[in-house]
N, C-alpha and C positions, 0 to 999 in steps of 0.2 A: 162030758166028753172033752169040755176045753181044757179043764183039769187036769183030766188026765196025759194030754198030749202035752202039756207044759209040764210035767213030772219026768214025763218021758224024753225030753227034749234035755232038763237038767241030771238024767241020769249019764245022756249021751255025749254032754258036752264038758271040757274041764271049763272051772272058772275061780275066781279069787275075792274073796270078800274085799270091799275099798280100804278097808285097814289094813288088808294085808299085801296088796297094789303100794300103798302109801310106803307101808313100811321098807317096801320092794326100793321103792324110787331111793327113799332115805338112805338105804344099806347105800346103793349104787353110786348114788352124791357123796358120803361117805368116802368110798375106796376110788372113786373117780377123781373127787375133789377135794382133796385132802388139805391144802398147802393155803396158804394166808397170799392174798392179791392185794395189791397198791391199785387203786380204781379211780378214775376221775367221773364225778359226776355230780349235779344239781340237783341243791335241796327244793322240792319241791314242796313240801309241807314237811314240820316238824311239830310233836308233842313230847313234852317232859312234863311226866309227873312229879310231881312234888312230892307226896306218899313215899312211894316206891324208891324214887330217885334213877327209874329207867326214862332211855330218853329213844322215842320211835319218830325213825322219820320214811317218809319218802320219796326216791330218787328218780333223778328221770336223767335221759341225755336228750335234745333237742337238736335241729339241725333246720336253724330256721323255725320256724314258726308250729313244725313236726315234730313231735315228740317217738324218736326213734326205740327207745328202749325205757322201761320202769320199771322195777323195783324197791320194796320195802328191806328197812333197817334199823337195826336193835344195838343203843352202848346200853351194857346194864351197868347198872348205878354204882358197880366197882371200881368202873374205868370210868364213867362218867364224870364223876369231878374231878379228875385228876385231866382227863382232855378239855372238856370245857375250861379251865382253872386255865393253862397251858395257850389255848387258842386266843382267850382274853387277854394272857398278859401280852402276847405277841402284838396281838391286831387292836387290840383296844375294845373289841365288839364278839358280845355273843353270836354264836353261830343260829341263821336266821335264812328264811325263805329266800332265794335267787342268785345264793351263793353258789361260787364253784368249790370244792372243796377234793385233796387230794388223800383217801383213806385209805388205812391197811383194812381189807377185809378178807372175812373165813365167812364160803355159802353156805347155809345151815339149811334145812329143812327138818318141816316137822307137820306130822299126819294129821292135825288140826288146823294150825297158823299158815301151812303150806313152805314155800321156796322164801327166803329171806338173809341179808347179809349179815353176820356179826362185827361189827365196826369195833377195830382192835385200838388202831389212831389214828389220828390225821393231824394230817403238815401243814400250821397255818402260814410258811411261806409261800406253795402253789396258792393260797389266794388271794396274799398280797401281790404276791408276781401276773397271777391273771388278771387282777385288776391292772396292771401297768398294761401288760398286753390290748388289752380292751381300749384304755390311755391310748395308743399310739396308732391302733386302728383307725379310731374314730379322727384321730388330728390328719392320719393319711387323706383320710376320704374328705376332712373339710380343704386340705389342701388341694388337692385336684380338684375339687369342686370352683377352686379358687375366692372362696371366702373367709378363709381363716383369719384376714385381718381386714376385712373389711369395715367391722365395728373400730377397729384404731384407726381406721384412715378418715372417722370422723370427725369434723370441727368441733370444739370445745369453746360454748359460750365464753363472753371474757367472765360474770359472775354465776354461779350455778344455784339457783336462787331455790327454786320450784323441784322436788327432789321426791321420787316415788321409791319406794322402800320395800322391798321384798323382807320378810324375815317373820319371826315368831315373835306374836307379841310380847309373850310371855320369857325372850331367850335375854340370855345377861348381857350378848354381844350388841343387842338394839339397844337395853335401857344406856348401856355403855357411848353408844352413838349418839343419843337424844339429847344425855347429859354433857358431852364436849361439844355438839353444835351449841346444842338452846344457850350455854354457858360460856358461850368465848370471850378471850378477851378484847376483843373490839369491839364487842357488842353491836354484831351483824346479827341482822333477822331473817332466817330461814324459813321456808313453806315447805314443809314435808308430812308426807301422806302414807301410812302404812297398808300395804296388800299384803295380807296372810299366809303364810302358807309353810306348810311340814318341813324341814331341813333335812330329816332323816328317817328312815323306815322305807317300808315300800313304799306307804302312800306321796314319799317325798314329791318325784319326776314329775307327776302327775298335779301335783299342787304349785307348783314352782310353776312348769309349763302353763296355767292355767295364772296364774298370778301377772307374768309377764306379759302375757294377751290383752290382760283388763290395763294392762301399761301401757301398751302399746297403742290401744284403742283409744284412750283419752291422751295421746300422746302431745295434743297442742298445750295442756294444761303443765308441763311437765321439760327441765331441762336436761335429768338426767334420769337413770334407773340404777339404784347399788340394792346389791343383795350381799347379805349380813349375815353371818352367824357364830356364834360364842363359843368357838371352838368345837372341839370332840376329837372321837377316833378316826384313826387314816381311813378304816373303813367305812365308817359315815358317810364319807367323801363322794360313795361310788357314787350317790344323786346326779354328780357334779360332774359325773363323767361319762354322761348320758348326751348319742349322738342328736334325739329332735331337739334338747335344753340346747345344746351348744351351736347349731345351726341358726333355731330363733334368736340365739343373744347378735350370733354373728352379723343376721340380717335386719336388726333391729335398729329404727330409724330413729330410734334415743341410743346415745351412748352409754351403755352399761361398765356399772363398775365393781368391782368384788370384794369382800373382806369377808372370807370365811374364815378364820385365825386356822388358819397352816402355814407356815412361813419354810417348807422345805416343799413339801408336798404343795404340785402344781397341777390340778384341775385342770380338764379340757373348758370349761366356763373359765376358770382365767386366764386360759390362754386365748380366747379368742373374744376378750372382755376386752372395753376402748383399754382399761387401765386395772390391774389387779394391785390391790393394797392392805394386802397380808389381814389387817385385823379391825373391826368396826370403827375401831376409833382413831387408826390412820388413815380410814375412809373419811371421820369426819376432820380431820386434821389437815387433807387435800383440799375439803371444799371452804372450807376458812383460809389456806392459804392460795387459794382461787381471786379468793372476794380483797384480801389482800394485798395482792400482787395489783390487780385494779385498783386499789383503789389508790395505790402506791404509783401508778401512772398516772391518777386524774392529780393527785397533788405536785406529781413534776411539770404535767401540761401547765396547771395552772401559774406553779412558781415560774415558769418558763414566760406565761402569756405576761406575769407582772414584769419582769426583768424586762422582755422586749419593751413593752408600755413603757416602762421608767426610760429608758434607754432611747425611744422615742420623744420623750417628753422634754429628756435634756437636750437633747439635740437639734428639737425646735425653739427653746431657750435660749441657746448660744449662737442660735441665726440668729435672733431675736435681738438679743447682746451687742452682736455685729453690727444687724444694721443700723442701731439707737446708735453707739458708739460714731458708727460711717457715718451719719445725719448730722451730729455735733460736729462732729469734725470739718464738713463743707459749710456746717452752719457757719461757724468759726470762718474757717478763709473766705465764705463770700462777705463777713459783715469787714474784715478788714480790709477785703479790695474797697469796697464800697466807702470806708472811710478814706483809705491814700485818694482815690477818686479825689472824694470830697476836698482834701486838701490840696491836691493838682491842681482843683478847680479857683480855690481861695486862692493861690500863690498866682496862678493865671489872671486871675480877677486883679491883685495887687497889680501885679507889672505893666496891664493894660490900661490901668489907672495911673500909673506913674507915667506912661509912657505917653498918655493921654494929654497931659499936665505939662509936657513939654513943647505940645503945640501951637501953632497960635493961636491967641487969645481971642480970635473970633470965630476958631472951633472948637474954643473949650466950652460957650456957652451950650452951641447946639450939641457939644459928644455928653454934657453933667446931664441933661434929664433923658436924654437915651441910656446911658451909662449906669445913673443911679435907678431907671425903670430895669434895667437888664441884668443888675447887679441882684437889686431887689428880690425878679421874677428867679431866677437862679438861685438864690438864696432859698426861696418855699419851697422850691419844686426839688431842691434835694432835701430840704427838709421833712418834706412831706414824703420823698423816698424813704428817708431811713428810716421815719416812723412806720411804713407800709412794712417797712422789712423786719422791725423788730417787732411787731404783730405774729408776720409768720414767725419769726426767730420760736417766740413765745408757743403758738399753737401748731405747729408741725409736730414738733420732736413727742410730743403728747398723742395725736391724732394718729403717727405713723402704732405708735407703742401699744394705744388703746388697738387698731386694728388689727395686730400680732397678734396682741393677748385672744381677740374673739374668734378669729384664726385656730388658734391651739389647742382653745375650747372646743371648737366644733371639729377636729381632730380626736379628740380624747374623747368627747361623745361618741363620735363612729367606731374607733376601737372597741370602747364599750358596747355599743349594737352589736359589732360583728362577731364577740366572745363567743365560744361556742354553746356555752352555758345559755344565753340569752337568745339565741338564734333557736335551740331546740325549744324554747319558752314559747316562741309561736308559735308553736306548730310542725317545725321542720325536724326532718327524723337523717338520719344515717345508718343505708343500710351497708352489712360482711355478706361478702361470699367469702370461704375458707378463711376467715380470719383478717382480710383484706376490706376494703372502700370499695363497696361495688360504683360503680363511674357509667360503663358501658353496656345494656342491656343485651346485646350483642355477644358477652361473655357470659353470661345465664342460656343455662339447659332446662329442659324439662325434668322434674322432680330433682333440683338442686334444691338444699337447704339454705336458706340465709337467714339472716339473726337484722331486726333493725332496732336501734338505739332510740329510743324514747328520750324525752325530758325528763321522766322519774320512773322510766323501766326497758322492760326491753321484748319482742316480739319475734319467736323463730316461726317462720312461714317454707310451707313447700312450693315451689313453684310451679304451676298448674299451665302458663302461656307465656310468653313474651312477644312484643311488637313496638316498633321503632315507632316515637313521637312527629306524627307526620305534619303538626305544628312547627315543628322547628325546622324541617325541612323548607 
């Protein structure tokens, strides 16, 4: 019975085989949809066979994180090398998964494969251009964010010593790097540490971001972070113009630095890098002229501390000089007073003996043994003066000279102690904030970076507290 009322139902009803519905649709696409459209949309997945030489991809549009619309699409292998050929020499890069791409296409259907595009061509300047687009977004939103130079408004150790390395181990732009550090000509010694990671493809962002982090993490071991790479095409790039990569560099509490070799082509990572330096190896060409420029300061300190010292040295010589000089010279006029004396005294003595000699003869007996006791006693007692005197004469002039010299000596030792060289030998350090002598604790914030100078290195620290030395109060 069930039979028969399902025969009876297909007598009563019209209906269309699916082939012949399909073909329905097809005609209608056909006379409906005639004409060739310019379409923007993303490749979502691509296959090219090699055999055949067709290349099937498919498309989607997004809108946020929703995939609004999708469809599949067909170059067959007539047109396909001549667009692929065409897109490459443009952009430098095969046409590849998360591109935007702007194509001529004709809607085709077909009663097996279904609704699908036929892709006539495509303009690979809509995806240089959307790339720019994408560029100039992403720098909008870090500048309203207002971080976009936050990683330049970092201080820069005076030597960049300890250096974390983003790149491929295997890429020409690192071996390029390793070779003008390890090899310079000042033969400065570098610590540098390579973290892995894709520069191109999809898996780039995602490797890069994750690179940075292990950077970031060991950050106290570490005075800077460059990422490297040995050139490529402008499309490559796009890794580099990725808004989480560019936000981490920006907030990143090591200064990053860039050399991906594009020297026209500006990356949103080098724009918002401490320092962008076109190519590996005038990455490594900054940090030897870093270590440089240092060390080209310690040797003017130094020539400076020796000129002051010399300049000191004569200076207490020629006091020196003076006062030896000023000694003889009063030595000189006291020994000559001391002689006129002497002879005043003789000439006095003569006259009061002559004059003696005139009186009467019964007090010349009692004035000769007064006279010759007094003459006598006068006689030793300057005698005995001058010998006193040229004793000192003898040991002053020596005694004042020895005491200078020990003087000068123990002058020229404390300039020695106080070298700065020798002061950090004990122990004593020197800390920067920004670049500067930090002096005042009072001028430290919390989470300031500073840098303290070592005797044979150097130590950047976050600042976690500050508190006034209630000692010195």
């Amino acid at each position: 019975m069930k039979n028969l009322y399902q025969c009876h139902i297909l007598v009563k009803m019209n209906y269309l085989m699916l082939s012949e519905l399909a073909y329905l649709i097809k005609l209608t696409i056909q006379s409906s949809i005639n004409d060739e459209y310019w379409v923007i949309a993303e490749i979502a997945q691509i296959n090219c066979h090699y055999n055949s030489g067709h290349c099937y991809l498919d498309l989607v549009e997004k809108q946020g994180d929703v995939t609004t619309a999708r469809m599949r699409a067909t170059i067959w292998a007539s047109l396909f090398r001549q667009i692929g050929s065409n897109f490459r020499a443009l952009t430098g890069q095969d046409l590849q998964t998360g591109m935007n791409i702007l194509m001529l296409a004709r809607v085709t259907y077909h009663e097996v494969h279904g609704l699908s595009l036929n892709i006539r061509d495509i303009d690979p300047r809509y995806t240089l251009g959307e790339m720019a687009l994408k560029r100039k977004r992403i720098i909008e939103q870090l500048s309203k964010e207002g971080i976009i130079d936050k990683n330049r408004q970092l201080s820069l150790p005076p030597v960049i010593q300890n250096i974390a390395v983003i790149s491929s181990a295997t890429a020409a732009g690192y071996g390029d790097f390793l070779s003008r550090l390890d090899n310079n000509d000042y033969g400065y010694r570098f610590c540098h540490r390579l973290f892995q990671a894709y520069l191109q493809g999809d898996k780039a962002e995602g490797s890069i971001l994750s690179a940075l982090k292990k950077c970031i993490r060991l950050k106290v071991h570490f005075d800077a972070v460059v990422i490297i790479r040995g050139g490529g095409s402008t499309v490559d790039l796009h890794s580099f113009d990725s808004y989480p990569l560019a936000k981490m560099i920006a907030l990143s509490p090591l200064p990053v630095f860039t050399g991906i070799g594009h020297e026209k082509d500006e990356t949103v990572a080098d724009r918002v890098s401490n320092m962008r330096l076109i190519t590996p190896t005038a990455a490594a060409e900054f940090l030897i002229s870093k270590a440089k420029q240092f060390e080209d300061r310690v040797d003017d300190l130094r020539q400076r501390l020796i000129i002051r010292t010399n300049t000191l040295v004569e200076r207490e010589k020629h006091q020196l000089n003076n006062i030896a000089g000023s000694l003889i010279s009063h030595s000189r006029y006291y020994l000559k007073t001391a002689i006129t004396a002497l002879k005043s005294n003789i000439y006095m003595f003569h006259t009061h003996a002559l004059s003696a000699l005139r009186t009467p003869s019964l007090d010349l007996k009692a004035f000769e043994g007064r006279l010759k006791n007094a003459g006598e006693g006068l006689i030793k007692n300057n005698h005995r003066k001058l010998g006193e005197l040229r004793k000192v004469l003898s040991v002053y002039p020596g005694h004042m000279l020895s005491l200078q010299l020990r003087i000068l000596e123990s002058y020229e030792i404390k300039i020695n102690l106080l070298a700065p060289r020798e002061v950090m030998k004990r122990g004593y350090s020197i800390t920067y904030l920004k670049g500067k002598v930090l002096k005042d604790p009072g001028s430290v914030r919390k989470d300031d970076i500073i840098s303290t100078k070592l005797h044979n290195g150097s130590i950047v620290s976050i600042v976690e507290s500050t508190g006034e030395d209630k000692e010195s109060e």
